[in-house]
N, C-alpha and C positions, 0 to 999 in steps of 0.2 A: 504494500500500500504506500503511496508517495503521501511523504511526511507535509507539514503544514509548509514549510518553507520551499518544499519545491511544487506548490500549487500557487503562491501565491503570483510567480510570474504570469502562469495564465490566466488568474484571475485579473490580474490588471491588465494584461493586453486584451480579454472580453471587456471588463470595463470601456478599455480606449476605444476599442472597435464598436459599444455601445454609443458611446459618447460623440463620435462619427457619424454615427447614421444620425442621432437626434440633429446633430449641427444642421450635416443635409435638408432633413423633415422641416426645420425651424428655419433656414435659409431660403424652401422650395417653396414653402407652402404658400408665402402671401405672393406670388409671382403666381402660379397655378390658380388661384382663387380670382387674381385681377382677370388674369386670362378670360375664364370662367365668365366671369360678371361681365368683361368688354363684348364679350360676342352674344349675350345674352341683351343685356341692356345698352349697351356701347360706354365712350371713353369718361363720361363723366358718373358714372355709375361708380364704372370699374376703379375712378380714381377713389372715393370715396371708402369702397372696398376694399382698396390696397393702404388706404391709413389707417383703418380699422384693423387688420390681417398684421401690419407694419408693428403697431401697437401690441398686440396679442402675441406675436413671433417674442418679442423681446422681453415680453411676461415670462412667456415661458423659455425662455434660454437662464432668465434668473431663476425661476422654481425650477428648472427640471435637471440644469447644469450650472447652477449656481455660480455664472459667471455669464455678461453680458460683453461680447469683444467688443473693443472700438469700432471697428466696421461696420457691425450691428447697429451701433447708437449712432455713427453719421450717417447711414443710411436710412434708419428709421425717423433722424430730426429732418433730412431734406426731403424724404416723402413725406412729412407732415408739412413741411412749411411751402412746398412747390406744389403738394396736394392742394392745400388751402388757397394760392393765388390761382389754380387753375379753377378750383370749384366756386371762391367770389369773384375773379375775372370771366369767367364763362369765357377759358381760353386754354385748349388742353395745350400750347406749346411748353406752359412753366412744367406739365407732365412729363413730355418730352424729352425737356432737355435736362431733367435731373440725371438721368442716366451718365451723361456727358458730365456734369461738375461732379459728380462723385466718383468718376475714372479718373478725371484731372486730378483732383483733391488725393486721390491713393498715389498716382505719378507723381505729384508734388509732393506728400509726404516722403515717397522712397527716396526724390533726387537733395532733399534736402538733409536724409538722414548721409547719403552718402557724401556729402560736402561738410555737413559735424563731426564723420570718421563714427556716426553711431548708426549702423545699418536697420531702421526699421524693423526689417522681416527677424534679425536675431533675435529685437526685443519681444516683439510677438510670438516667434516661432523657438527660440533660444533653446525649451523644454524638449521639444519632439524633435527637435535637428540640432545634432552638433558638427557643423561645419568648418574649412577653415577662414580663414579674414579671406581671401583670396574669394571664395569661395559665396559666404554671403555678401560682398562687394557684386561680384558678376550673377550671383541672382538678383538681388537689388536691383543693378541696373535692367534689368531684362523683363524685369514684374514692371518696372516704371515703364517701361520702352510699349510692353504690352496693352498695360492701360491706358496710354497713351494712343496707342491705336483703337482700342476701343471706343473710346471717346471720340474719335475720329469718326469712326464707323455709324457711331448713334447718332453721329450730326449730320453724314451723307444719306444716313437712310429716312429718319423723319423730316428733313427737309424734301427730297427729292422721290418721295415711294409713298404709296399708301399709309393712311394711317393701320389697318391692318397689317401691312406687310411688317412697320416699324413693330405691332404688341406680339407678332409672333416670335418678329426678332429678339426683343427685350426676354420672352419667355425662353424661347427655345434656341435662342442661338448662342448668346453673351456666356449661358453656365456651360454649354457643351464645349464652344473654344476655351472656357478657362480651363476645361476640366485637360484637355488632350493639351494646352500648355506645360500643363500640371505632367503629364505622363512624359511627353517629351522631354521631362528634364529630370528623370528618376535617375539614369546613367548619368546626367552631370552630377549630382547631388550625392549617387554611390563614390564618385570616382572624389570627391571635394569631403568628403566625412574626415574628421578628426581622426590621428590614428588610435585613439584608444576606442572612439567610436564602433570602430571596425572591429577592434578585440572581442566586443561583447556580443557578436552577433554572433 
């Protein structure tokens, strides 16, 4: 029978792997819900919908993983506050383009941390990644580079395309390119680990 001590690694990598899907669930849900309500009721519904879902996501990230990321809270103050001038202006653009200042906003956090010599993603990610300077430097720059093009991306599409084409995009496209950013840089991130990091695996 394996003793208390060699159960408990697996119970904390269940834990972390628990803790993952909730983030998912709590990150997916009010983007699926706006979707939801846009095609049902359309854009001012849905906006309405996604402050409300915004609000409820961030409840529950504090009751259920007793922590609220930064990302979390700037993205849930700019859907309320571009929620709010789009549903008293009777004007979905301030909906729009929150997608855009909250990519710029992450861009500008990372390039800023990278100019103080304090890289962003260490201080957020520090826990689950131990990388080396080298290493969260050129992730840094590459998450800023990314959101940067996203940002880019959300301003040629709602300018220039449907408003539907832009909420499909905002639902279904923004999380699936983060996510294969995210994969594409499993082998930098193996090859960039700390060497002690490497010992323990």
């Amino acid at each position: 029978m394996a003793s208390m001590d060699e159960r408990a690694p697996v119970r904390h990598t269940e834990d972390a792997a628990r803790q993952q899907r909730l983030r998912l669930v709590i990150d997916l849900a009010p983007l699926l819900v706006f979707f939801a309500a846009y095609m049902t009721a359309g854009i001012f519904w849905a906006t309405g919908v996604l402050m409300l879902a915004a609000v409820i996501s961030m409840a529950a990230s504090k009751f259920l993983l007793n922590h609220v990321s930064p990302a979390l809270l700037v993205s849930t103050a700019l859907v309320l506050a571009f929620g709010a001038l789009t549903l008293w202006l009777s004007d979905p653009r301030f909906i729009k383009m929150k997608p855009t200042l909250i990519y710029l906003l992450f861009a500008a956090a990372l390039v800023a941390g990278l100019f103080w010599r304090k890289p962003v993603l260490q201080l957020l990610m520090g826990e689950a990644l131990r990388l080396t300077e080298r290493g969260w430097t050129v992730l840094s720059f590459r998450w800023a580079v990314f959101f940067a093009g996203l940002a880019l991306l959300n301003e040629v599409v709602w300018r220039n395309f449907s408003e539907t084409t832009w909420a499909t995009l905002k639902v279904f496209g923004f999380l699936p390119l983060t996510l294969l950013f995210v994969i594409l840089h499993i082998g930098f991130i193996q090859r960039h680990q700390q060497p002690e990091a490497r010992d323990e695996r």
